[in-house]
PDB file with SEQRES, HELIX, SHEET and CRYST1 records, atoms N, CA, C and O in Angstrom:
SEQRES   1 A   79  UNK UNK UNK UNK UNK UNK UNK UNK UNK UNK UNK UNK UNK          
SEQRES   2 A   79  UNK UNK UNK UNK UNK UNK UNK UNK UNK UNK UNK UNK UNK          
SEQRES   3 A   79  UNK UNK UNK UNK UNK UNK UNK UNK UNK UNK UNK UNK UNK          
SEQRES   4 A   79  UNK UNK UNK UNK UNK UNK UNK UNK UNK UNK UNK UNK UNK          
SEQRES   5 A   79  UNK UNK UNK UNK UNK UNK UNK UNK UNK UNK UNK UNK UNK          
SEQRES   6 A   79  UNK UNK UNK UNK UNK UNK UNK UNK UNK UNK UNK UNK UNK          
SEQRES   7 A   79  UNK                                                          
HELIX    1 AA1 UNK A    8  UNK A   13  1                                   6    
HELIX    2 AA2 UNK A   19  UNK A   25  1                                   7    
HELIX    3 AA3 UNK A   50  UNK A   53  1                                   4    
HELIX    4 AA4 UNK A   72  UNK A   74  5                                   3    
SHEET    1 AA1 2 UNK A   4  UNK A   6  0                                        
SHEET    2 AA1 2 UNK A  29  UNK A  33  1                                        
CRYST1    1.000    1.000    1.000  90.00  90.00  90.00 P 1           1          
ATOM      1  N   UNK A   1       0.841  -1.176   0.000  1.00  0.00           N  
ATOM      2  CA  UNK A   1       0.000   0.000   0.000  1.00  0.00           C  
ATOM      3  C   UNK A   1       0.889   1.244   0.000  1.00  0.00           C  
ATOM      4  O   UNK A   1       1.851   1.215   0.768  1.00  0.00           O  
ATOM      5  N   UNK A   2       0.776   1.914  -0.463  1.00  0.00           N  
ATOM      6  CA  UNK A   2       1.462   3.325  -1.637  1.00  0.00           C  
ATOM      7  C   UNK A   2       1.123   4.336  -0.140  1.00  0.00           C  
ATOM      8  O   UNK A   2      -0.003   3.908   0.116  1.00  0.00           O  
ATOM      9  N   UNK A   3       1.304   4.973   0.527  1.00  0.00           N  
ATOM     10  CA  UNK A   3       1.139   5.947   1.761  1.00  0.00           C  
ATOM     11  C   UNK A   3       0.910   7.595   1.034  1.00  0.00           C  
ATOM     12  O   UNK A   3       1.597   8.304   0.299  1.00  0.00           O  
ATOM     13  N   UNK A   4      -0.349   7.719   1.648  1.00  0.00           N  
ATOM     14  CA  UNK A   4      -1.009   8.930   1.135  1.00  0.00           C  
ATOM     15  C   UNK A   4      -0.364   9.817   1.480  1.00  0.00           C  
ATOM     16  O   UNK A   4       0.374   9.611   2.444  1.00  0.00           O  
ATOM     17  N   UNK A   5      -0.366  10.684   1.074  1.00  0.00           N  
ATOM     18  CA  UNK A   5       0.900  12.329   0.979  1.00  0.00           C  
ATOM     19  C   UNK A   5      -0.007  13.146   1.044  1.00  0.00           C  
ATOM     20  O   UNK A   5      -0.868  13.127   0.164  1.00  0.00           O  
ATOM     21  N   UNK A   6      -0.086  14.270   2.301  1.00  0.00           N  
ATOM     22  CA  UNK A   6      -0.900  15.433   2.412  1.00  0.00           C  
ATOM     23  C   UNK A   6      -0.116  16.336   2.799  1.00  0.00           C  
ATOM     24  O   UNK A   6       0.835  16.005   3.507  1.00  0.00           O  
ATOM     25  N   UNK A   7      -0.322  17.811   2.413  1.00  0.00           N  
ATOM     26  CA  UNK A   7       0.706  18.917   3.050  1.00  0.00           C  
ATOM     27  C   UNK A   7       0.043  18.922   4.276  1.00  0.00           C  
ATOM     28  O   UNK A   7      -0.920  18.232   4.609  1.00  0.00           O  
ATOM     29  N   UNK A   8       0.935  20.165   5.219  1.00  0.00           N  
ATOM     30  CA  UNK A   8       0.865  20.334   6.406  1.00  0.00           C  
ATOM     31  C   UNK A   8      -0.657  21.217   6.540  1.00  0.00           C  
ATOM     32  O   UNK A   8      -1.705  20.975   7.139  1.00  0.00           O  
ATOM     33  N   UNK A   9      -0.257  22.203   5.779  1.00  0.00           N  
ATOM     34  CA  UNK A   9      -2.098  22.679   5.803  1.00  0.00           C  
ATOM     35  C   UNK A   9      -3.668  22.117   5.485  1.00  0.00           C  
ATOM     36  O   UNK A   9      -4.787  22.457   5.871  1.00  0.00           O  
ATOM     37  N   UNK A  10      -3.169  21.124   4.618  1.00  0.00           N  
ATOM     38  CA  UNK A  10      -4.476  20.308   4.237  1.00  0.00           C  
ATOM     39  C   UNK A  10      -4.547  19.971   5.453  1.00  0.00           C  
ATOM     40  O   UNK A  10      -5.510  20.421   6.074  1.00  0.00           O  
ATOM     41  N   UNK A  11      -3.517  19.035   6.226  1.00  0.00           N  
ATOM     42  CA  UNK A  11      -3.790  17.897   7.369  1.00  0.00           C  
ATOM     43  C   UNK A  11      -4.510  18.788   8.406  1.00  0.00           C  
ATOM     44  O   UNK A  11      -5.622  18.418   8.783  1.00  0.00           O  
ATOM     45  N   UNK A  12      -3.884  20.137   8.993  1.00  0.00           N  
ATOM     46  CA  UNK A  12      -4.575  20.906   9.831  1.00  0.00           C  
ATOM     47  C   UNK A  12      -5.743  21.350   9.640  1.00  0.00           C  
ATOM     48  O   UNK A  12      -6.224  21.767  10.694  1.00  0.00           O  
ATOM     49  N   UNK A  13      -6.483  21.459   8.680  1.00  0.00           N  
ATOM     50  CA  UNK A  13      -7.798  21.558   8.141  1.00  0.00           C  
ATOM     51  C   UNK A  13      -9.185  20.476   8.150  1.00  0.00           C  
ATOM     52  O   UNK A  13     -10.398  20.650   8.273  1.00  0.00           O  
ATOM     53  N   UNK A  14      -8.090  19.006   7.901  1.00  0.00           N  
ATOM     54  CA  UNK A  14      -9.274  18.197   8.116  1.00  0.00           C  
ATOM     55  C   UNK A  14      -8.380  16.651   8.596  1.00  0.00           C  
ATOM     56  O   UNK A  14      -8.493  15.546   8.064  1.00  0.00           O  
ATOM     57  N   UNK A  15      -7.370  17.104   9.935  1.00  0.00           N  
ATOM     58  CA  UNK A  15      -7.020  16.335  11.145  1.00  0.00           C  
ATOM     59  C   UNK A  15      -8.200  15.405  11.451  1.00  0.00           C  
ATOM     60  O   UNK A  15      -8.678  14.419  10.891  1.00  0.00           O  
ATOM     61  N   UNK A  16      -8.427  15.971  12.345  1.00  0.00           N  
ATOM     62  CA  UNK A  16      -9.656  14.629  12.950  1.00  0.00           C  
ATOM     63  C   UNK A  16     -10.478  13.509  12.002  1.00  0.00           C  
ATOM     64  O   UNK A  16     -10.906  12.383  12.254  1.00  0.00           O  
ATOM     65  N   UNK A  17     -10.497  14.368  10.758  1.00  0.00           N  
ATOM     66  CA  UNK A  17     -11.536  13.154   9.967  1.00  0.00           C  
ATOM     67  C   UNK A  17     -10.129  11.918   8.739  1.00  0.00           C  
ATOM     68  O   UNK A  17     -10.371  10.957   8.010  1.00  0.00           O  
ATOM     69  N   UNK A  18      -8.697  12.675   9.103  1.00  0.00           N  
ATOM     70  CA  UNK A  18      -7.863  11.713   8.732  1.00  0.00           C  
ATOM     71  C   UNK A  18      -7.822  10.809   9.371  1.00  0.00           C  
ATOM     72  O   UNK A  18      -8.243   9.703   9.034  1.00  0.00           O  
ATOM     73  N   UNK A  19      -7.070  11.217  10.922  1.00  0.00           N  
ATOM     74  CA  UNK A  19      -7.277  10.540  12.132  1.00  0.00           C  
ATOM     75  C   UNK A  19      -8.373   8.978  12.347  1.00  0.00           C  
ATOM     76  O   UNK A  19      -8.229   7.789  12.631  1.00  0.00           O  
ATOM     77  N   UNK A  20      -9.069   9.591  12.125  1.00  0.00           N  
ATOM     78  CA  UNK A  20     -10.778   8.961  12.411  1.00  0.00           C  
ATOM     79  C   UNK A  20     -10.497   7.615  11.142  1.00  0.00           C  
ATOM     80  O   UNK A  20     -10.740   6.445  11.438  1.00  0.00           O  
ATOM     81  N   UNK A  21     -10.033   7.957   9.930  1.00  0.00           N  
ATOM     82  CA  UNK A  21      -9.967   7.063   8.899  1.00  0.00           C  
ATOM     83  C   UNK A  21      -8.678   6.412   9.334  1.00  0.00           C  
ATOM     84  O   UNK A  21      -8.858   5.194   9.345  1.00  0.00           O  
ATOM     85  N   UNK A  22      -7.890   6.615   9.568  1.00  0.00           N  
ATOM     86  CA  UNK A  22      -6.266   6.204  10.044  1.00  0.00           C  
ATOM     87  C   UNK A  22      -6.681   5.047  10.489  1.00  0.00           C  
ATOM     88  O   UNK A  22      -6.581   3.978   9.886  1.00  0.00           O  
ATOM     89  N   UNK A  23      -7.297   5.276  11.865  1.00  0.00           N  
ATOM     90  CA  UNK A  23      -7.480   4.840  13.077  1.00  0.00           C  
ATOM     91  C   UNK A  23      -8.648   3.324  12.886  1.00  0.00           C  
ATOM     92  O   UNK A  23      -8.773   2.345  13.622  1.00  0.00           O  
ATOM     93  N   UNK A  24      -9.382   3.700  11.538  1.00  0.00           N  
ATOM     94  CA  UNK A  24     -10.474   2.541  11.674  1.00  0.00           C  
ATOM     95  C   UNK A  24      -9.917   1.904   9.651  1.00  0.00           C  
ATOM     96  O   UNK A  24     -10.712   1.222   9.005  1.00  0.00           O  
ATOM     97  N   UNK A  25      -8.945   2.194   9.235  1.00  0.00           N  
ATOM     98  CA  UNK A  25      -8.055   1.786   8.135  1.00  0.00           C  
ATOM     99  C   UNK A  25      -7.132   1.203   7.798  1.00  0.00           C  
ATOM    100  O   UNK A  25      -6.757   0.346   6.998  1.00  0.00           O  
ATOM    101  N   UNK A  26      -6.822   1.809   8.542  1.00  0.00           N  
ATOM    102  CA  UNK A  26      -4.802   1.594   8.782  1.00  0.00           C  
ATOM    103  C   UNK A  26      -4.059   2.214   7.518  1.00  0.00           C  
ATOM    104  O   UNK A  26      -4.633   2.823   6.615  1.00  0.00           O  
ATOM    105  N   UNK A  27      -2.690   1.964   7.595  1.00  0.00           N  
ATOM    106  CA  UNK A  27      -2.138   2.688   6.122  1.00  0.00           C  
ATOM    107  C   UNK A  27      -1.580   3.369   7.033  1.00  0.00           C  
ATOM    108  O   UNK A  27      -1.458   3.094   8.226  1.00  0.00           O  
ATOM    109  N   UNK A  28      -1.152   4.494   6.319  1.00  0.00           N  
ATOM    110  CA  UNK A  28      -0.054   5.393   6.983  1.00  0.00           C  
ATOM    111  C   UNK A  28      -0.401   6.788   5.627  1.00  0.00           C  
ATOM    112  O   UNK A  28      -0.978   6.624   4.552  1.00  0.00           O  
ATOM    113  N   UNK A  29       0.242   8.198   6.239  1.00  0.00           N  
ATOM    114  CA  UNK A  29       0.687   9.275   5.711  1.00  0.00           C  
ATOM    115  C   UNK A  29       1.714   9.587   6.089  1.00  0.00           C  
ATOM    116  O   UNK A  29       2.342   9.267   7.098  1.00  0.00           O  
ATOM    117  N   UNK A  30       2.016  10.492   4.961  1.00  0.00           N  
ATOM    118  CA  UNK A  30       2.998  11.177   4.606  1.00  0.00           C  
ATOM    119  C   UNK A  30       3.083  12.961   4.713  1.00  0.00           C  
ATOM    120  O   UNK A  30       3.008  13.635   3.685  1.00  0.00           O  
ATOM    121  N   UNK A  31       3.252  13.619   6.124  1.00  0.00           N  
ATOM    122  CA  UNK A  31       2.833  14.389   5.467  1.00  0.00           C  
ATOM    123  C   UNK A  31       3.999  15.499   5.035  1.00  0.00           C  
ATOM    124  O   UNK A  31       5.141  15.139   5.320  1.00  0.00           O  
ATOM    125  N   UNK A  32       3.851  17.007   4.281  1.00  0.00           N  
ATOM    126  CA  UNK A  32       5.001  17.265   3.204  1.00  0.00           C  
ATOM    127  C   UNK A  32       4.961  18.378   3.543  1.00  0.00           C  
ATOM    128  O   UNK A  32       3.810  18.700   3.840  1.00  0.00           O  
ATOM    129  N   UNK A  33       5.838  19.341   3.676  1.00  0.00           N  
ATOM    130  CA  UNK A  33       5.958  20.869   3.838  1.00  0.00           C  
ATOM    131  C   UNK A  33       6.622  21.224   2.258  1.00  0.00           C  
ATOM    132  O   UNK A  33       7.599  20.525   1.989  1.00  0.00           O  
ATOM    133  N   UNK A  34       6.330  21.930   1.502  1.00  0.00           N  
ATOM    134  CA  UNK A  34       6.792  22.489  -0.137  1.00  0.00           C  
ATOM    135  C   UNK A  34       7.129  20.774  -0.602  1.00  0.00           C  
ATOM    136  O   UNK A  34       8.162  20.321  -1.095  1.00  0.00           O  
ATOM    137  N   UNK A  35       6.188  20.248  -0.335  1.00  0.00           N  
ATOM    138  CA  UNK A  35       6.673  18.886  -1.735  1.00  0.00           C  
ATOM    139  C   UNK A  35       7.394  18.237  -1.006  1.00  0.00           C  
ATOM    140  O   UNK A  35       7.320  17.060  -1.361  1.00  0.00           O  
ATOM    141  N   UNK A  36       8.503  18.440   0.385  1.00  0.00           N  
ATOM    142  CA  UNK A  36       9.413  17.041   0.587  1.00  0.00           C  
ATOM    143  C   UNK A  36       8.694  16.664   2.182  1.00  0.00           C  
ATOM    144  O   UNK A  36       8.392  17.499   3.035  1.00  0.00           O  
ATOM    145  N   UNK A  37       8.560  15.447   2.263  1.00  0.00           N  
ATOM    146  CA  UNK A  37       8.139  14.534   3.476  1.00  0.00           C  
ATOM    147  C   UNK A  37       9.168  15.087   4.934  1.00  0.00           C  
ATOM    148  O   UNK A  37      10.362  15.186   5.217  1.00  0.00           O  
ATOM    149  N   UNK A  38       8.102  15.292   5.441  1.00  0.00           N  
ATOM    150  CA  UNK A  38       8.415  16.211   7.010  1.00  0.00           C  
ATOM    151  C   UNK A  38       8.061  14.945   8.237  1.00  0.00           C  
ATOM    152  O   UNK A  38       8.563  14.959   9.361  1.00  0.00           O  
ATOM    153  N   UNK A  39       7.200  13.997   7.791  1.00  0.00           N  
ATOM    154  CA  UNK A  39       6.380  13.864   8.948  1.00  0.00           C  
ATOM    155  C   UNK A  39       6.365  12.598   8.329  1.00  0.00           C  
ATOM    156  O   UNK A  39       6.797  12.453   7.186  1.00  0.00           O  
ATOM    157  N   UNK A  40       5.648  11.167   9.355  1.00  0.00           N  
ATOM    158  CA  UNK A  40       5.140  10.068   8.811  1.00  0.00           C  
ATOM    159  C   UNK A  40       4.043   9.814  10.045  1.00  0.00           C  
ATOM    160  O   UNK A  40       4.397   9.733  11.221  1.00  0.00           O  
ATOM    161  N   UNK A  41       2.774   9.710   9.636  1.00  0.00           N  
ATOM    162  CA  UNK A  41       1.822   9.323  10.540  1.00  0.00           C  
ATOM    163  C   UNK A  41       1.143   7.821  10.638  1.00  0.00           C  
ATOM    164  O   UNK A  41       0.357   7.516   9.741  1.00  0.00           O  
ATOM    165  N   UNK A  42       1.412   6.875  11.684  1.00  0.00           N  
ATOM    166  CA  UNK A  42       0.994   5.570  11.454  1.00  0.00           C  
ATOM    167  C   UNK A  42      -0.071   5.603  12.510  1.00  0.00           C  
ATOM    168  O   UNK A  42      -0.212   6.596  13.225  1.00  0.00           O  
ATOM    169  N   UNK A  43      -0.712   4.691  12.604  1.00  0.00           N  
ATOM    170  CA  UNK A  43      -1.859   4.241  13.678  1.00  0.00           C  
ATOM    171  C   UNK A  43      -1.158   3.442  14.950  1.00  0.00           C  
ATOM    172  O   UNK A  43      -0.185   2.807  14.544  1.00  0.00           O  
ATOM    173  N   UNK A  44      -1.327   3.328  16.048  1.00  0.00           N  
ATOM    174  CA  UNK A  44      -0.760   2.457  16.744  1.00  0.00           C  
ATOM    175  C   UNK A  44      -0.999   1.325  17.234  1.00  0.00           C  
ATOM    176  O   UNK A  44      -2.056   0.921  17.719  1.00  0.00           O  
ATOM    177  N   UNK A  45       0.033   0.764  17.108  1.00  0.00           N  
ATOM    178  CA  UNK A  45      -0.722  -0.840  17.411  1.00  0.00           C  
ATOM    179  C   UNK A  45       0.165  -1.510  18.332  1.00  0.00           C  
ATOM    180  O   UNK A  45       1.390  -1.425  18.243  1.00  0.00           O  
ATOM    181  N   UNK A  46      -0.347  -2.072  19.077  1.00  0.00           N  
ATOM    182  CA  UNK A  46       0.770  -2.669  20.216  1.00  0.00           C  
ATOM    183  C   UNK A  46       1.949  -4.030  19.725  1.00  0.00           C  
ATOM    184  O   UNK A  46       2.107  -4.954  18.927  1.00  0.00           O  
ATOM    185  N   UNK A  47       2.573  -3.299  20.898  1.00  0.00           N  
ATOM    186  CA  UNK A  47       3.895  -4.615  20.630  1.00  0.00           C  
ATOM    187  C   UNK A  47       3.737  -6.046  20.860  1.00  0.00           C  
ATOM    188  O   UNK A  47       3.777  -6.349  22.053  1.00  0.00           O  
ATOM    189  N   UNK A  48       3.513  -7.328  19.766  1.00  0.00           N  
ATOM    190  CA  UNK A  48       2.995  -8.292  20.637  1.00  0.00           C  
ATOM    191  C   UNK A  48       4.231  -9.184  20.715  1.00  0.00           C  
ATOM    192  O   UNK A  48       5.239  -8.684  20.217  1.00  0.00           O  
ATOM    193  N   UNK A  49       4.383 -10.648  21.345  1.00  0.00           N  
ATOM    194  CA  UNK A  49       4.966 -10.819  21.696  1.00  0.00           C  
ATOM    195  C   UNK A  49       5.656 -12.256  21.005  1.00  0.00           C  
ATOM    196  O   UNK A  49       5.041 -13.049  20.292  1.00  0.00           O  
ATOM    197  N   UNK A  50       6.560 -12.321  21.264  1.00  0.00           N  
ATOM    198  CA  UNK A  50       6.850 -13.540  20.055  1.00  0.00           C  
ATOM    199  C   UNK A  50       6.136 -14.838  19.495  1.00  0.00           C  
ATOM    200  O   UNK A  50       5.952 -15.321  18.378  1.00  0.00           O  
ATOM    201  N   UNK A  51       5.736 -15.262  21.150  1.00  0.00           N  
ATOM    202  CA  UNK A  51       4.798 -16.278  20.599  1.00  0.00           C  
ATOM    203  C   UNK A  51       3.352 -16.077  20.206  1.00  0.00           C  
ATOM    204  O   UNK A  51       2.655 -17.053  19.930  1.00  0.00           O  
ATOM    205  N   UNK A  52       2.880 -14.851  20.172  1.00  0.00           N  
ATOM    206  CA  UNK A  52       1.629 -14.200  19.615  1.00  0.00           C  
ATOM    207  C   UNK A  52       2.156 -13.710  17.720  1.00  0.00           C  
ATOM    208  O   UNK A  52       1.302 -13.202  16.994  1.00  0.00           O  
ATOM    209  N   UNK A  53       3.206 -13.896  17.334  1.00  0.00           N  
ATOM    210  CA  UNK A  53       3.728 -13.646  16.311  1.00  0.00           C  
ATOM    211  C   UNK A  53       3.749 -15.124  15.653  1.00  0.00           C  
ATOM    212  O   UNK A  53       2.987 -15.461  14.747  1.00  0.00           O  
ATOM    213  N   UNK A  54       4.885 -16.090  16.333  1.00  0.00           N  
ATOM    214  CA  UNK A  54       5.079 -17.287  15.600  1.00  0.00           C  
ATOM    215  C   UNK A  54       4.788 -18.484  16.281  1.00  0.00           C  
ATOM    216  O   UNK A  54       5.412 -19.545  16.296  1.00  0.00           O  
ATOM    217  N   UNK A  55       3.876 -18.193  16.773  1.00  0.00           N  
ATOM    218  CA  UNK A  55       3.074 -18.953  17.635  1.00  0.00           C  
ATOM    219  C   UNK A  55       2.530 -20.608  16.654  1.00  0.00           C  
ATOM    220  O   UNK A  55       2.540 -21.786  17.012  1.00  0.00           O  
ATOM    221  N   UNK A  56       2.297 -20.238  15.930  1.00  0.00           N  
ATOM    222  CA  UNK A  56       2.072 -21.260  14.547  1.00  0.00           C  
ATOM    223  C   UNK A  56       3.151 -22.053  13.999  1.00  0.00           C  
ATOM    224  O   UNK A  56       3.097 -23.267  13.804  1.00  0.00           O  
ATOM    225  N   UNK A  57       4.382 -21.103  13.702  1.00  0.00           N  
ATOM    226  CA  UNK A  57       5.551 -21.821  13.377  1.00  0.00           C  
ATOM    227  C   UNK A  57       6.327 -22.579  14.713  1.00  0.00           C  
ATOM    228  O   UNK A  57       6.929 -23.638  14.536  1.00  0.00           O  
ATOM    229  N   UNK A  58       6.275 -22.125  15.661  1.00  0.00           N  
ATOM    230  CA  UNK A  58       6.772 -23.049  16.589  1.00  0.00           C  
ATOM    231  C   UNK A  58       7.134 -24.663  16.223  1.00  0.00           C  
ATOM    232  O   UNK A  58       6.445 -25.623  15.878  1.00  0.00           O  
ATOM    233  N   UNK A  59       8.711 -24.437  16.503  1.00  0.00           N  
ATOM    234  CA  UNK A  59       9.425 -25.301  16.263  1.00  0.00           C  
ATOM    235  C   UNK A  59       9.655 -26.319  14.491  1.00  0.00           C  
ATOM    236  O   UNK A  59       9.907 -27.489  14.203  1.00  0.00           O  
ATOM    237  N   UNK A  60       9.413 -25.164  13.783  1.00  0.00           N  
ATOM    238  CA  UNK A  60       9.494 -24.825  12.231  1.00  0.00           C  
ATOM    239  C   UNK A  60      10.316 -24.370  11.672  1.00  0.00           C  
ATOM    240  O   UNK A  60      10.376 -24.168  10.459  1.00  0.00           O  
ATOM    241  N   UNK A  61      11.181 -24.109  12.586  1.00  0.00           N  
ATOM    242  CA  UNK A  61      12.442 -23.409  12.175  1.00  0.00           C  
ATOM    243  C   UNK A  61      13.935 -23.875  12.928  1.00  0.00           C  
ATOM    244  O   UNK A  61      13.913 -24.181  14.120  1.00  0.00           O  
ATOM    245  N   UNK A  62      14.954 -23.899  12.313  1.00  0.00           N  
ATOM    246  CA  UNK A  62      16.114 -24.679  12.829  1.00  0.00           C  
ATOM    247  C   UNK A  62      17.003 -23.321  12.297  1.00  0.00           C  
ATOM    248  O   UNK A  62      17.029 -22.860  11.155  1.00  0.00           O  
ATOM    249  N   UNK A  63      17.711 -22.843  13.495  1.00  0.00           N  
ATOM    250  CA  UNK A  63      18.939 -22.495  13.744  1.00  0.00           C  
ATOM    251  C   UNK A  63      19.630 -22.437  13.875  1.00  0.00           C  
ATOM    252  O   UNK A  63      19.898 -22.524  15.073  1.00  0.00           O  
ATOM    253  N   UNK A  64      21.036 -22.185  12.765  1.00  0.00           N  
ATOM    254  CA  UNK A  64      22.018 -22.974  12.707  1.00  0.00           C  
ATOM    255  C   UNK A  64      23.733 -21.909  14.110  1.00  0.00           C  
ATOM    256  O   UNK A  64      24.792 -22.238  14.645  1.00  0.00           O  
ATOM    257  N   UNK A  65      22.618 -20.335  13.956  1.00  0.00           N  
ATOM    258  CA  UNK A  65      23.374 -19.923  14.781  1.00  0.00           C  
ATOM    259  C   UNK A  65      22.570 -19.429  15.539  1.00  0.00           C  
ATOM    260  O   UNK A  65      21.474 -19.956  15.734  1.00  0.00           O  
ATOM    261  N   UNK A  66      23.192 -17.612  16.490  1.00  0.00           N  
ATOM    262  CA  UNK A  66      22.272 -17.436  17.328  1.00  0.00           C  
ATOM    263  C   UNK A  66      21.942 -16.167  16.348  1.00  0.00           C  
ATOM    264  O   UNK A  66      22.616 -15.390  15.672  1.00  0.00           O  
ATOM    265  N   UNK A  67      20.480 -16.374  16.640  1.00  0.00           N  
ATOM    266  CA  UNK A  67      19.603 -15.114  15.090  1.00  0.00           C  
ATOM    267  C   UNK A  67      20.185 -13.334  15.546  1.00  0.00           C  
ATOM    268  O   UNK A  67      20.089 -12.389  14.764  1.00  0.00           O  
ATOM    269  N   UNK A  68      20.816 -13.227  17.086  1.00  0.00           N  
ATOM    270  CA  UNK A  68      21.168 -12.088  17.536  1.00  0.00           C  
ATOM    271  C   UNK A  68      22.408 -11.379  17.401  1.00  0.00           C  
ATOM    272  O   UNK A  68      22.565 -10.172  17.585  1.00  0.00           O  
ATOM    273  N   UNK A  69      23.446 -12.383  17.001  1.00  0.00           N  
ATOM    274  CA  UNK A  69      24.614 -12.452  16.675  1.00  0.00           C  
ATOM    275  C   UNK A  69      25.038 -11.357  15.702  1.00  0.00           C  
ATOM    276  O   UNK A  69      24.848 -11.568  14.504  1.00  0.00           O  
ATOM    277  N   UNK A  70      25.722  -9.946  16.180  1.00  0.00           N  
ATOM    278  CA  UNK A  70      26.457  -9.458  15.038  1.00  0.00           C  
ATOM    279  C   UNK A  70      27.066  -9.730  13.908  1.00  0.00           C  
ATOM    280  O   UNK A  70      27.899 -10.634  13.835  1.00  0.00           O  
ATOM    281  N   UNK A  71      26.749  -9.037  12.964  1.00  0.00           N  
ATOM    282  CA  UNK A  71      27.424  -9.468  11.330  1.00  0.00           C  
ATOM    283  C   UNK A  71      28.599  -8.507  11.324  1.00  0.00           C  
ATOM    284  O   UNK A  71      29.315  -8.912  10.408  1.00  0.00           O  
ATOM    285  N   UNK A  72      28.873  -7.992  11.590  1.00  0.00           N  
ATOM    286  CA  UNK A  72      29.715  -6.464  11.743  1.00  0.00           C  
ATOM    287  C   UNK A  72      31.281  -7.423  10.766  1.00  0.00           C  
ATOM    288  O   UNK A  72      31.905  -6.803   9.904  1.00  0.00           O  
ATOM    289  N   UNK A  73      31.557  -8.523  11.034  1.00  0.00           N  
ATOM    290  CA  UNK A  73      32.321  -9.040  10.339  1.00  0.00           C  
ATOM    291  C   UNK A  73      32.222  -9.293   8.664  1.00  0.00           C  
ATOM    292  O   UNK A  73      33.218  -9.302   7.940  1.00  0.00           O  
ATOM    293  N   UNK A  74      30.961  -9.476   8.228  1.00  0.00           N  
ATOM    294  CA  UNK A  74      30.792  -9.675   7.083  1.00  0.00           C  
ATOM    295  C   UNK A  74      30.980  -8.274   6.854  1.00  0.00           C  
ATOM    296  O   UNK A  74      30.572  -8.143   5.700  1.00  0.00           O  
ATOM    297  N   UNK A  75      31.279  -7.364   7.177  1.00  0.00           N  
ATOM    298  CA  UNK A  75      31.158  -5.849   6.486  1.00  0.00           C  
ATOM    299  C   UNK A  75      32.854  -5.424   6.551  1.00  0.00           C  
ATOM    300  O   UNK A  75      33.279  -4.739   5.622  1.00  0.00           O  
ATOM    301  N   UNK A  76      33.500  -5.705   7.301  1.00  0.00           N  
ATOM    302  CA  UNK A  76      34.427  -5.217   7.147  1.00  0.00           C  
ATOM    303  C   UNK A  76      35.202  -4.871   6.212  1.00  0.00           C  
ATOM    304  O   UNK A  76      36.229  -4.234   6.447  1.00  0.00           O  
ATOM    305  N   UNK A  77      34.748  -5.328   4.679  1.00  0.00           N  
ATOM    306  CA  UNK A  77      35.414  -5.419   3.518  1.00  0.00           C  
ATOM    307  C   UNK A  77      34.939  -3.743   2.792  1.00  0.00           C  
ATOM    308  O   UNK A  77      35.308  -3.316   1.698  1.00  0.00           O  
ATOM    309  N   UNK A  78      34.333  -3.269   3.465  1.00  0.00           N  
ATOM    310  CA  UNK A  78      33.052  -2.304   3.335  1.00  0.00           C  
ATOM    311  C   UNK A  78      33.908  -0.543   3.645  1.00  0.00           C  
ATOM    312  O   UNK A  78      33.811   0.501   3.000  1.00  0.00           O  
ATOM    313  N   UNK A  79      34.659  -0.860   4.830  1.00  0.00           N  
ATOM    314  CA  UNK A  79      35.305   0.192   5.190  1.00  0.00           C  
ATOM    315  C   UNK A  79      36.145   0.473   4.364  1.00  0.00           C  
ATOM    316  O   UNK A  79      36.871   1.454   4.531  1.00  0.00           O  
TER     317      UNK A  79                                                      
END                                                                             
């Protein structure tokens, strides 16, 4: 989904009834002061928790390392 782009004055004009659509839509804006993106407005949604995420895949997946593990080594070729 492509994120709708409104200037700063449109949005202050008709706030609440974006809001109101945001909020029962979802999606996201963009909003723009002279044409370049100032702002990003999302809806909020809570943080859930891993096994509310992959709760399904449980034990579907095999790890060959630890998934937290810095890469900072693969980059060094980079500097």
């Amino acid at each position: 989904m492509v994120p709708q782009r409104i200037s700063k004055t449109k949005l202050k004009a008709r706030m609440l009834e974006i809001f109101r659509d945001l909020q029962e839509n979802g999606g996201e804006i963009i909003v723009t002061e002279r044409d370049k993106p100032v702002l990003r407005i999302l809806p909020y949604t809570e943080k859930r928790s891993k096994e509310e995420v992959f709760g399904d895949l449980r034990g579907t997946f095999v790890f060959t390392e630890d998934p937290d593990t810095p890469t900072t080594d693969e980059w060094t070729d980079l500097e």
